[in-house]
Residue frames relative to the residue before (quaternion, step in Angstrom):
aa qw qx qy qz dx dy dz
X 1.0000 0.0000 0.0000 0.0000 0.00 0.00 0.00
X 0.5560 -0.5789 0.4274 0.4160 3.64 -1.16 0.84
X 0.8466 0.2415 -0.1827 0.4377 3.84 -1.40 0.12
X 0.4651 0.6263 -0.5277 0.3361 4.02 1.45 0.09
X 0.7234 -0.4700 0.4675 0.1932 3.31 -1.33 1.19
X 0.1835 0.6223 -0.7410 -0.1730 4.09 -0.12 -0.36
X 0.6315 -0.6405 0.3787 0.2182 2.47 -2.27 1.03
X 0.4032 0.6185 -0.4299 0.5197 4.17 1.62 0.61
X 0.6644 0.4639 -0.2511 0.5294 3.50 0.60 -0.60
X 0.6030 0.4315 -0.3738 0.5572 3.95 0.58 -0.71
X 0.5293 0.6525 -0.3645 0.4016 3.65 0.78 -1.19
X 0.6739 0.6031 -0.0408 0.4248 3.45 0.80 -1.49
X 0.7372 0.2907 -0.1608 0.5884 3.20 0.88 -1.08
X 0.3929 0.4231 -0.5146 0.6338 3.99 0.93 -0.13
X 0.7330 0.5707 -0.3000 0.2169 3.18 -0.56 -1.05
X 0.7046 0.4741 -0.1622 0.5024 3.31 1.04 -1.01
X 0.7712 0.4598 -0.1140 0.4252 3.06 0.99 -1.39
X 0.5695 0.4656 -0.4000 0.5466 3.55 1.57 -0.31
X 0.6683 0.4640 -0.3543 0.4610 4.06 1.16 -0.61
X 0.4274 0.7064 -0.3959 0.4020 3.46 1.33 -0.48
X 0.7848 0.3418 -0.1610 0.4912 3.74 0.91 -1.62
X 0.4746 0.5689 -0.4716 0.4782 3.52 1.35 -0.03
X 0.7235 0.4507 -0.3475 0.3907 3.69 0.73 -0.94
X 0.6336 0.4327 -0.3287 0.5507 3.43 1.00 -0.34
X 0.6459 -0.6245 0.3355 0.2834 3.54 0.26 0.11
X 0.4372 0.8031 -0.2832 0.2892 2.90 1.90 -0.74
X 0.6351 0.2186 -0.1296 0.7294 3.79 0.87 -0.71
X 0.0991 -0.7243 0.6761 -0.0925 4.23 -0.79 1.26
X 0.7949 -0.4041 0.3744 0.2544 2.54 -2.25 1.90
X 0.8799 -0.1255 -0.1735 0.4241 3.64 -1.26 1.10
X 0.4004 0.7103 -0.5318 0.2289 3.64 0.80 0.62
X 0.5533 -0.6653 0.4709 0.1717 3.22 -0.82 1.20
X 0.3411 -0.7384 0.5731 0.0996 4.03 -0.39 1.37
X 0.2413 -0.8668 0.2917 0.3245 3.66 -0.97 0.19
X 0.7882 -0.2955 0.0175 0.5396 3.25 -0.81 0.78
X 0.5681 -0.6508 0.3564 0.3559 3.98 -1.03 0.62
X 0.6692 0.4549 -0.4307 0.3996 3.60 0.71 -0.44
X 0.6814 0.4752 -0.3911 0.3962 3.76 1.35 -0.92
X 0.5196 0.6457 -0.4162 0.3739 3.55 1.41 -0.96
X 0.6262 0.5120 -0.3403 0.4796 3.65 0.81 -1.40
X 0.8019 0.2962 -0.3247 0.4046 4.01 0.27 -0.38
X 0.5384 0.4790 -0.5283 0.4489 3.17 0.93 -0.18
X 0.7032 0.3256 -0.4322 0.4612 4.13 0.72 -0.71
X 0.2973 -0.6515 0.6115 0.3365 3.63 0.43 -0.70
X 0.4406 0.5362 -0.5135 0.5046 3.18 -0.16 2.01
X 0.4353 -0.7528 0.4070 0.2796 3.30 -0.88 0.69
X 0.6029 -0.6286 0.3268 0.3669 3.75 -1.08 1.03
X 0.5334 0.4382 -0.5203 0.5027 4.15 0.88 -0.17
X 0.6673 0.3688 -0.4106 0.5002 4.17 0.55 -0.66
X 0.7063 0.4411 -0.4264 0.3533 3.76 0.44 -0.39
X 0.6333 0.3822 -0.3623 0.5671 3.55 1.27 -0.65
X 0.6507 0.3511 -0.5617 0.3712 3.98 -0.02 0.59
X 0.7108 0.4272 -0.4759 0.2930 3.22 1.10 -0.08
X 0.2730 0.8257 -0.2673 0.4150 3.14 1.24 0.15
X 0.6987 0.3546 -0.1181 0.6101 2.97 0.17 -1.94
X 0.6254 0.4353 -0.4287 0.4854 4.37 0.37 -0.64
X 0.5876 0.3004 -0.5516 0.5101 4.16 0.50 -0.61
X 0.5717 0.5396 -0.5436 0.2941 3.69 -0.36 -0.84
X 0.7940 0.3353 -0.2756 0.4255 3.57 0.08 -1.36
X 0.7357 0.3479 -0.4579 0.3577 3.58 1.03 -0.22
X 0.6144 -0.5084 0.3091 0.5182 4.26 1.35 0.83
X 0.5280 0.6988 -0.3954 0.2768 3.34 1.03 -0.06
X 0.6918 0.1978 -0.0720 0.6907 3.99 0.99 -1.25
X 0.0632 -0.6717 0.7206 0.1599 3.33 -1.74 0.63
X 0.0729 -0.7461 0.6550 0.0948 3.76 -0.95 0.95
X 0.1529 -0.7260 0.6704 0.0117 3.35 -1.45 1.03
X 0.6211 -0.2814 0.3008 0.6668 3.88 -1.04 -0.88
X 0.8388 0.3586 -0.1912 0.3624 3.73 0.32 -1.00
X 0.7431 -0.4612 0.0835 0.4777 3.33 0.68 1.76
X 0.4537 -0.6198 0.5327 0.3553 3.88 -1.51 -0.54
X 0.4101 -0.6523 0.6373 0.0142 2.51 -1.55 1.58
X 0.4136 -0.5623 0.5964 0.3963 3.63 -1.42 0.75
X 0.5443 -0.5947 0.5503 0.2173 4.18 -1.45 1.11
X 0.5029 -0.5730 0.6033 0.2340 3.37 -1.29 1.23
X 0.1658 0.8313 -0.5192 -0.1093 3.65 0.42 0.09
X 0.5315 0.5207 -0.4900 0.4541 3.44 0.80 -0.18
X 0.5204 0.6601 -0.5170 0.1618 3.61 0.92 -1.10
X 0.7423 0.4593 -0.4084 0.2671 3.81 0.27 -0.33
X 0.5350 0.5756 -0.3253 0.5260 3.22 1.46 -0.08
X 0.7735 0.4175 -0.1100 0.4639 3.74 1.13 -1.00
X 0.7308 0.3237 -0.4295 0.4202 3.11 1.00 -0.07
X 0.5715 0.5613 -0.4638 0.3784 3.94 0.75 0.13
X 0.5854 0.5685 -0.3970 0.4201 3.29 1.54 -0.82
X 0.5838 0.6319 -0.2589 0.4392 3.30 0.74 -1.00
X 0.7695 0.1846 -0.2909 0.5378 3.85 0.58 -0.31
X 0.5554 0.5975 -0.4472 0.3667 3.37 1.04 0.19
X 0.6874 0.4779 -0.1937 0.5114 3.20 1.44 -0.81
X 0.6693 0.5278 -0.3258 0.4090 3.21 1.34 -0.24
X 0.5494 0.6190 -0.3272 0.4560 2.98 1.69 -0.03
X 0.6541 0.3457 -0.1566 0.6543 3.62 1.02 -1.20
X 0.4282 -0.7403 0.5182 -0.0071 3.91 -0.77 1.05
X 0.6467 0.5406 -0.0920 0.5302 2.81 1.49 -1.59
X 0.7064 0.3946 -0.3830 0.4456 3.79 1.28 0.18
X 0.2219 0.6624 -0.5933 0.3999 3.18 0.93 0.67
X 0.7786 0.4002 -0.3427 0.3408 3.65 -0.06 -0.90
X 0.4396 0.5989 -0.4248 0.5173 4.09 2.08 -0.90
X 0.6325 0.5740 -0.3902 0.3439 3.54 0.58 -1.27
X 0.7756 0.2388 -0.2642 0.5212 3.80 0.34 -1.53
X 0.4016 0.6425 -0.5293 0.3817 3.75 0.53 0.31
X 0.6701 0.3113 -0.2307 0.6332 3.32 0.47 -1.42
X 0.7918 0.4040 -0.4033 0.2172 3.57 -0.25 -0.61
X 0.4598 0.7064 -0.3438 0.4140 3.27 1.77 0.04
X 0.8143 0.2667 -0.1870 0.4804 3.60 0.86 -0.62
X 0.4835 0.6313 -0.4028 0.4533 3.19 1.47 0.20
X 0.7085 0.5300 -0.2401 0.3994 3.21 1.25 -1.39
X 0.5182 0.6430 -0.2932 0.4817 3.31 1.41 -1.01
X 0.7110 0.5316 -0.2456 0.3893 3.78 0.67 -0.98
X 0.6649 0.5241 -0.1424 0.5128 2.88 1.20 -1.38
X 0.6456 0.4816 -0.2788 0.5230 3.79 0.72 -0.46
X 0.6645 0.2974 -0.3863 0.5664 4.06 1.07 -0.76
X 0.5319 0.5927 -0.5274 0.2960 4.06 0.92 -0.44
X 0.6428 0.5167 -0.2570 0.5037 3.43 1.07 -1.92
X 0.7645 0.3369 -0.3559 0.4187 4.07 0.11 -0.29
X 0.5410 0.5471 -0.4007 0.4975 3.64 1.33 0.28
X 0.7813 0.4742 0.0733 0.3992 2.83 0.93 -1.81
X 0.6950 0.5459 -0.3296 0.3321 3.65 0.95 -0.71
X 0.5103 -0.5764 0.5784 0.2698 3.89 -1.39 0.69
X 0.6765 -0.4547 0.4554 0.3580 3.11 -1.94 -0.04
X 0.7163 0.4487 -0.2591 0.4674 3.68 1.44 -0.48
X 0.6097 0.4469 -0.4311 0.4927 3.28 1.50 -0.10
X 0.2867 0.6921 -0.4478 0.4882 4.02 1.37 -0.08
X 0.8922 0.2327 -0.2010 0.3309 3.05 -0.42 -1.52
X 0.3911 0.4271 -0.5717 0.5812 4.28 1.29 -0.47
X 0.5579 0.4454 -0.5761 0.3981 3.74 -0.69 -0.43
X 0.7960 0.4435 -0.2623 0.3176 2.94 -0.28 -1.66
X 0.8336 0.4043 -0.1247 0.3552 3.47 0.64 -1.19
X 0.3767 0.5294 -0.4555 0.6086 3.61 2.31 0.40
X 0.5377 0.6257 -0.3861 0.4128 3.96 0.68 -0.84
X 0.7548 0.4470 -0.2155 0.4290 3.20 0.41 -1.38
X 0.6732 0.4076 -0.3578 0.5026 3.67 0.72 -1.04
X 0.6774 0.4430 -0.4477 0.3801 3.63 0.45 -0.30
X 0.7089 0.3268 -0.4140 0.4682 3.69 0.60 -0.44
X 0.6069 0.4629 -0.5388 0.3566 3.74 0.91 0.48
X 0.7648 0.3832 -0.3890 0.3420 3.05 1.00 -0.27
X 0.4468 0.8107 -0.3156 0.2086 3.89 1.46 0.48
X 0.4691 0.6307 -0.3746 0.4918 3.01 1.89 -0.51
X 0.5797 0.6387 -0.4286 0.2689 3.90 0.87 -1.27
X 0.5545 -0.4937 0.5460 0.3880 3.31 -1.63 0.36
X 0.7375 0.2870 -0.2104 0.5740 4.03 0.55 -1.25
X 0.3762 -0.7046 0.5661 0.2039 3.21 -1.14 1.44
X 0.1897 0.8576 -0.4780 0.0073 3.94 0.72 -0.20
X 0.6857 0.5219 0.0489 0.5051 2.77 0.97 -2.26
X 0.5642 0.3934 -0.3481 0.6370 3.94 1.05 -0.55
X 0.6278 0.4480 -0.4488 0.4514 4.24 0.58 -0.75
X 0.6395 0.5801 -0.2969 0.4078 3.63 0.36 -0.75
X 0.8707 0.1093 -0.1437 0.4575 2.97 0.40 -0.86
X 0.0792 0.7349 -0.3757 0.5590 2.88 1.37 1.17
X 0.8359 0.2222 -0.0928 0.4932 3.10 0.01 -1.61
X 0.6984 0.4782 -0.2736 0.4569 3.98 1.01 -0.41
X 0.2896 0.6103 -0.4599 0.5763 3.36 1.78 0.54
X 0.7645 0.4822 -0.0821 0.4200 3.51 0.29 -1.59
X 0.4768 0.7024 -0.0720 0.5236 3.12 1.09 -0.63
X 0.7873 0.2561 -0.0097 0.5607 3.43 0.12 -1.82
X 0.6216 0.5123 -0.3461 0.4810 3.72 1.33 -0.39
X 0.6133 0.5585 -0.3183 0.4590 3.34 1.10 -0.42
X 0.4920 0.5732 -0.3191 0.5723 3.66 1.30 -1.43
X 0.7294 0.3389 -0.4205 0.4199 3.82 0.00 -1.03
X 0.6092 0.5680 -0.4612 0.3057 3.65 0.46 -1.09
X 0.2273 -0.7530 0.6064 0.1169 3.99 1.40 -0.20
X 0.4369 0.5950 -0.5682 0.3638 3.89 0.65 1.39
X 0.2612 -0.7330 0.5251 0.3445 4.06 0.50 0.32
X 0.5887 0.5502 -0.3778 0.4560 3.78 0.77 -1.33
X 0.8750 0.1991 -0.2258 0.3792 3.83 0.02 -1.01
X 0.4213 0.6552 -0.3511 0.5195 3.24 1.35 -0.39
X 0.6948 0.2234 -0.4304 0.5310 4.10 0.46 -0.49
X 0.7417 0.5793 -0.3046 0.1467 3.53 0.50 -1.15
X 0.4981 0.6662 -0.2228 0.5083 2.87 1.84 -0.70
X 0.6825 0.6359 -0.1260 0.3376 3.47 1.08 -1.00
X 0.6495 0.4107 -0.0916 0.6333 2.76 2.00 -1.12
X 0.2921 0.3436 -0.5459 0.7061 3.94 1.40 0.29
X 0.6951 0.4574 -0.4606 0.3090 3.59 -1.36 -1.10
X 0.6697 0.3115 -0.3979 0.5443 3.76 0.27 -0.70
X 0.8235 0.2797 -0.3709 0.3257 3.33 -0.31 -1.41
X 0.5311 0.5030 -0.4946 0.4693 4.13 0.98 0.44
X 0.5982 0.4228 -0.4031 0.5485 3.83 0.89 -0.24
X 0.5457 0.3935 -0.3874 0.6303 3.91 1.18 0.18
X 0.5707 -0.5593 0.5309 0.2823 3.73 0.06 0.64
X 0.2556 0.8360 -0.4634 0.1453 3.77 0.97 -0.03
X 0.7953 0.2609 -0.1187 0.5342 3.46 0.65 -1.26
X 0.8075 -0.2942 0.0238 0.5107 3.52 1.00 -0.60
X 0.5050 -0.6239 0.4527 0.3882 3.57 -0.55 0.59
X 0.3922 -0.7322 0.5361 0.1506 3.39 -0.79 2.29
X 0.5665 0.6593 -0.4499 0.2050 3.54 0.59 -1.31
X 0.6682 0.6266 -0.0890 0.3910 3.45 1.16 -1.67
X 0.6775 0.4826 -0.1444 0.5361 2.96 1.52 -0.70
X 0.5995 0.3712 -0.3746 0.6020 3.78 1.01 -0.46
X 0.7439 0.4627 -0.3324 0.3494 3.75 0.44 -0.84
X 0.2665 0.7037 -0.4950 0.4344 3.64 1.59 0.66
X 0.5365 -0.5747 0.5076 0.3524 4.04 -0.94 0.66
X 0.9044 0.1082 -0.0341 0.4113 3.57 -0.67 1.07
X 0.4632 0.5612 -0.4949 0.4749 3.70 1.67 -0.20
X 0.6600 0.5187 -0.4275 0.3355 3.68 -0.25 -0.01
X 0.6450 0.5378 -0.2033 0.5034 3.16 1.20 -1.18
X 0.7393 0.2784 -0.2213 0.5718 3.98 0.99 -0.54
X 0.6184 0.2862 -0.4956 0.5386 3.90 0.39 0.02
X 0.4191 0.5792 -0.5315 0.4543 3.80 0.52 0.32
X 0.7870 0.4590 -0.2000 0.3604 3.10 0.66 -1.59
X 0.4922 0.6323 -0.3467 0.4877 3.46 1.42 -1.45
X 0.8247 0.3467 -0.2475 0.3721 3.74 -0.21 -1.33
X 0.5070 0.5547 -0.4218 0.5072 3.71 0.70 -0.36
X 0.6504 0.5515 -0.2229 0.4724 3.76 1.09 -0.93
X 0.6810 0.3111 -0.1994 0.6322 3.74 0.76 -1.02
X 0.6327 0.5464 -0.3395 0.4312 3.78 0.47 -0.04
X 0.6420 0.6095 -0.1890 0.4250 3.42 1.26 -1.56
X 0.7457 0.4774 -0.0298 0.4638 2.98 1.40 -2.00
X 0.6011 0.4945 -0.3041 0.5493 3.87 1.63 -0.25
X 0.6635 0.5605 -0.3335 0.3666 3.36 0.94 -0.64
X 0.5442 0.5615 -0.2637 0.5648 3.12 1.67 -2.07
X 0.5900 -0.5039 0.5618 0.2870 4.39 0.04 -0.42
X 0.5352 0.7076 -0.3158 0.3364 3.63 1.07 -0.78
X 0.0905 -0.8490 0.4935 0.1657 3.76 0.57 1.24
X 0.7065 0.5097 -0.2466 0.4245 3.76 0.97 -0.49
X 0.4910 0.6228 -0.4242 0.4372 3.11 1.47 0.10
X 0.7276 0.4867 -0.1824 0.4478 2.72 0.69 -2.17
X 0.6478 0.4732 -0.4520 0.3900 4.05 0.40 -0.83
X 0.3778 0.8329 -0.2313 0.3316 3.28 1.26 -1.15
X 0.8486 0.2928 -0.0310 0.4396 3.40 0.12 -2.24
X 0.5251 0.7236 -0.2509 0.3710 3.33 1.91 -1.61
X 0.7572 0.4550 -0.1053 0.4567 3.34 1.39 -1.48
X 0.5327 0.6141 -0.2159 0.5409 3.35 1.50 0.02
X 0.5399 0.5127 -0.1904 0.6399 3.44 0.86 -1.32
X 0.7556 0.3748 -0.2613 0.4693 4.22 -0.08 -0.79
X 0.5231 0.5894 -0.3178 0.5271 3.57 0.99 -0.73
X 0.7213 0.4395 -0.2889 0.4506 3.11 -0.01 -1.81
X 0.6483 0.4507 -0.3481 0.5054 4.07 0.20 -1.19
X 0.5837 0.6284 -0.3725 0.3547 3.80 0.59 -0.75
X 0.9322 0.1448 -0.1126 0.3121 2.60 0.63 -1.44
X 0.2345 0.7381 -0.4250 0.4687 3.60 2.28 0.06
X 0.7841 0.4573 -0.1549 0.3899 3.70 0.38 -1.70
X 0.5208 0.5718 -0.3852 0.5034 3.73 1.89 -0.20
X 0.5718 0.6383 -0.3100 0.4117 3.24 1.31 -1.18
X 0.7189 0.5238 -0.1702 0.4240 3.23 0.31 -1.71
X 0.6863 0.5454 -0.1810 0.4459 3.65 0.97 -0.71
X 0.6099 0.4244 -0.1646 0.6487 3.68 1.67 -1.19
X 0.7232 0.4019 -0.2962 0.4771 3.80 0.84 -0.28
X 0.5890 0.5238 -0.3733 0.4894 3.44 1.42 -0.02
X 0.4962 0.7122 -0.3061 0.3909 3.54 1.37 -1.13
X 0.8231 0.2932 -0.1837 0.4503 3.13 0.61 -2.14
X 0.4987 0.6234 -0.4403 0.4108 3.75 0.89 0.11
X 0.5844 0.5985 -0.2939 0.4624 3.28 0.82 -1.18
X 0.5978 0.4944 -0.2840 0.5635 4.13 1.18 -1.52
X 0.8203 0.3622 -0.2749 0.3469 3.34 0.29 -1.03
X 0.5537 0.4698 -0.4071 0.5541 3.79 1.32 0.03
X 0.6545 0.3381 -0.4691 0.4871 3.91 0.56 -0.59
X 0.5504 0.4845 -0.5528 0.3958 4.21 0.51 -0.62
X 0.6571 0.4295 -0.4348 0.4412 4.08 0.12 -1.43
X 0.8042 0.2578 -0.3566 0.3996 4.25 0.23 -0.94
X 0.0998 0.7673 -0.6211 0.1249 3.77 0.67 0.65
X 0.8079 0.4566 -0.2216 0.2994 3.20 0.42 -1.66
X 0.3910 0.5412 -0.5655 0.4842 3.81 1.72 0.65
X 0.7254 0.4047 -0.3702 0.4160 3.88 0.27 -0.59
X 0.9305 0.0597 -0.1222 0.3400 3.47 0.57 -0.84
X 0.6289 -0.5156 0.4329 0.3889 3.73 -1.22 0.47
X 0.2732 -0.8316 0.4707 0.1107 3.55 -0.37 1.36
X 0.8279 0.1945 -0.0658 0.5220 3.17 1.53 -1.13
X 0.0684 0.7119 -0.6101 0.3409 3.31 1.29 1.61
């Protein structure tokens, strides 16, 4: 019949539309899809058109399917994991890292106040909140996390797909201690108490619309970590001198 759907073409259009929400972020790297008969009713389509589209994200690196259902594909993962041991090798890129992440973040904070909905507002709003519940705690874990889904949800608002994955993929491999080890960094006197303060600021200023705020605070907030994490690094150094000066007296004959 003229204008009938074949059942290769529906394929196609699942297909698109399930890679569509992958590009928006909306369906995230290793999230877990739902089973195929509920997925098919939730799209309204039948499960032989939902499993070719499928089987078409797979071949394009997008879905991985195993016995225990499909998973949106790390696809970035070949790009992110060599970086990641490359950088774990050289220490000394931590500091390239918050460089670049300094003007990215800055962008991404005047996009998300230009650019952000009433539903990206409120994730803001509601990463804020979990972080000052979790600020009072002794273990900063739960403040790092949401920490990083503050940052995260500013990106989502900034409605850029390009920085909005890439960022995402730094964000993991920094929740891997990749660039520097965060723990060390809240447990600094008073660092908790000002990136509290910093993000309440780029948040305040994305919600309020204020793109020059928010780039403003976004670029502050990176700085500050810049330069906290220089500290921490120049006070490890001179420890390190002062532990090899106290074991001199393995190398040399004090009372020759």
């Amino acid at each position: 019949m003229p204008g009938t759907i074949k059942p290769a073409k529906l394929a196609d259009a699942i297909a698109d539309h399930l890679e569509k929400l992958i590009l928006e972020g909306v369906l995230r790297p290793g999230e877990k899809l739902l089973p195929e008969r509920e997925l098919a009713l939730k799209l309204d389509v039948s499960r032989p058109s939902l499993r070719d589209a499928i089987a078409k994200l797979e071949e394009r690196g997008l879905l991985v399917t195993g016995r225990t259902g499909s998973y949106v594909a790390q696809f970035l993962a070949p790009i992110a994991v060599p970086l990641a041991s490359l950088l774990q090798a050289n220490p000394e890129t931590t500091f390239d890292y918050l460089e670049f992440r300094c003007s990215i973040e800055a962008e991404a904070a005047a996009l998300a106040a230009q650019r952000a909905t009433d539903v990206d507002r409120d994730t803001i709003r509601r990463t804020i909140e979990r972080m000052k519940a979790a600020h009072g705690q002794d273990d900063a874990t739960e403040e790092a996390d949401a920490d990083a889904q503050m940052h995260l949800a500013v990106y989502e608002a900034a409605h850029n797909v390009v920085m909005l994955h890439i960022m995402r993929t730094l964000s993991d491999m920094l929740r891997n201690d990749v660039f520097y080890n965060r723990a060390r960094l809240y447990a600094r006197p008073g660092v908790r108490d000002i990136l509290l303060g910093q993000h309440l600021a780029i948040a305040e200023a994305v919600v309020d619309g204020d793109a020059t705020r928010a780039k403003a605070a976004a670029a502050a907030h990176v700085n500050y970590t810049f330069q906290t994490l220089r500290e921490i690094r120049d006070d490890d150094a001179r420890l390190q001198v002062s532990l090899r000066r106290i074991g001199r007296s393995d190398l040399v004959d004090l009372e020759g």
